[in-house]
N, C-alpha and C positions, 0 to 999 in steps of 0.2 A: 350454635355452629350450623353452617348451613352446608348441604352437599352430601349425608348421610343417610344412608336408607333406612327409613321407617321404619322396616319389618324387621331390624336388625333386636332381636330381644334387647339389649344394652341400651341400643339408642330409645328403645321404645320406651324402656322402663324411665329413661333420665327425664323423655319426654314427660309422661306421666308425671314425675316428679317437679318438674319447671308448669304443669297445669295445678297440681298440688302446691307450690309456691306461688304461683299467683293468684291462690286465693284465698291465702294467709295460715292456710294448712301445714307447717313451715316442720311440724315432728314428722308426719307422713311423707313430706319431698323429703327428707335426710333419711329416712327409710326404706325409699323407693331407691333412693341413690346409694345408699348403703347394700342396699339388694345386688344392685346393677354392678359393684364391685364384687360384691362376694359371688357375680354370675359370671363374672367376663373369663375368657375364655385364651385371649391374648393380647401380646401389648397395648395394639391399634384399643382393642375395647376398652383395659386398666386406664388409659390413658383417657377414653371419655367418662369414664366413672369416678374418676378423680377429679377432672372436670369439676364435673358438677358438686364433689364431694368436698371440692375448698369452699363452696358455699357457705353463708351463715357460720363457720367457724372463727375462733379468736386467732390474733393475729399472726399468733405463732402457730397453729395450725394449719391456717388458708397457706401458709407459707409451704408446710409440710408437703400438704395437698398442692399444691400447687406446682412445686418441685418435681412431686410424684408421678403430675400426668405430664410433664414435660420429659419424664427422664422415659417411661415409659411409649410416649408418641414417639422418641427420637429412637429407642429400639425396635418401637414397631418398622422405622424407617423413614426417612422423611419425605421420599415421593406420596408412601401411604397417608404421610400425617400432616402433607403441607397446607390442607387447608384450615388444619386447626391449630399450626403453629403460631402465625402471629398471636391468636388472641392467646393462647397459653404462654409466650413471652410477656404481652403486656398485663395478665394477668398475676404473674411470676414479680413481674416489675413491682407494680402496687402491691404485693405481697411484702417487700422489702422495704417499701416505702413505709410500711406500717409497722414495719419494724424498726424502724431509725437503722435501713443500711443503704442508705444514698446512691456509692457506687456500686453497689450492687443491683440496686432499682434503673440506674443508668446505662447499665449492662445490658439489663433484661429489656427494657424499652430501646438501645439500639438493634436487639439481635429482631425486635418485634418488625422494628423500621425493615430492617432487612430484608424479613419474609414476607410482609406484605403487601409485593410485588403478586404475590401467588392468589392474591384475596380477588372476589369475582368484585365485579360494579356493580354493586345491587345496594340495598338498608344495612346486610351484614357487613359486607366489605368496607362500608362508608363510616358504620360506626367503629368497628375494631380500628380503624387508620384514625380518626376521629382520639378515641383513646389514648392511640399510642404517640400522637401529637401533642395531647393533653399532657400524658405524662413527659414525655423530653421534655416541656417547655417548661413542668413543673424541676425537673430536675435540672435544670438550667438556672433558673432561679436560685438553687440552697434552700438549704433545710427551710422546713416550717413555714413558706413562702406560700401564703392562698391557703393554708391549711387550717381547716376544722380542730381544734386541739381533742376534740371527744370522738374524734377519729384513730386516734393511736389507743393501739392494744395493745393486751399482752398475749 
């Protein structure tokens, strides 16, 4: 997510942890993120530590998580949180899609569409709308349309 101060300990630690995931470090980033949860302080922060924290989990999980930093961004506020609302709806989205709940996944990808009005012009902006494109089109389609079968979890 872009637009977040560095020096912010939460964002730092998640940072840390997305350099520890990229380079296959994969117990240490869920540790740093895990950290970054049990550090945060309030909503706006729970809500990037969740973030990061549906990472790498099974499908009902990421779901969990997922759900988590969404409920928690929206209490932070959403002037506070809109710039990380869309991708926490399309990520919400694909959440449900990996759970076999269609409308539900079709929910979370329009509420994405909607925020993403707020997304700057930049790589980020371009991929989160990119996603959230990916998915309506996927849930337009019906079930199991373009989909990897070794992509569904439990």
């Amino acid at each position: 997510m872009s637009g977040f101060d560095p020096d912010n300990p939460i964002v730092e630690l998640c940072a840390r942890g997305m350099a520890a995931e990229g380079e296959g470090r994969i117990e240490e980033a869920r540790a740093l993120f895990l950290e970054a949860w049990g550090r945060s302080r309030d909503d706006f922060e729970a809500a990037i530590a969740a973030h990061y924290l549906a990472r790498h989990q099974s499908a009902a999980e990421g779901l969990h998580w997922n759900q988590v930093a969404l409920d928690r961004a929206l209490a932070a506020g959403e002037e506070r949180s809109a710039a990380m609302l869309p991708s926490l709806y399309l990520n919400l989205g694909r959440s449900h899609e990996l759970t076999d709940q269609p409308a539900a996944a079709a929910q979370a990808f329009r509420r994405a569409s909607e925020t993403a009005a707020r997304l700057p012009d930049d790589g980020y902006g371009r991929m989160v709308r990119r996603g959230i494109d990916a998915g309506l089109e996927r849930v337009a389609a019906g079930p199991d349309q373009d989909r990897d079968p070794s992509e569904r979890r439990e």
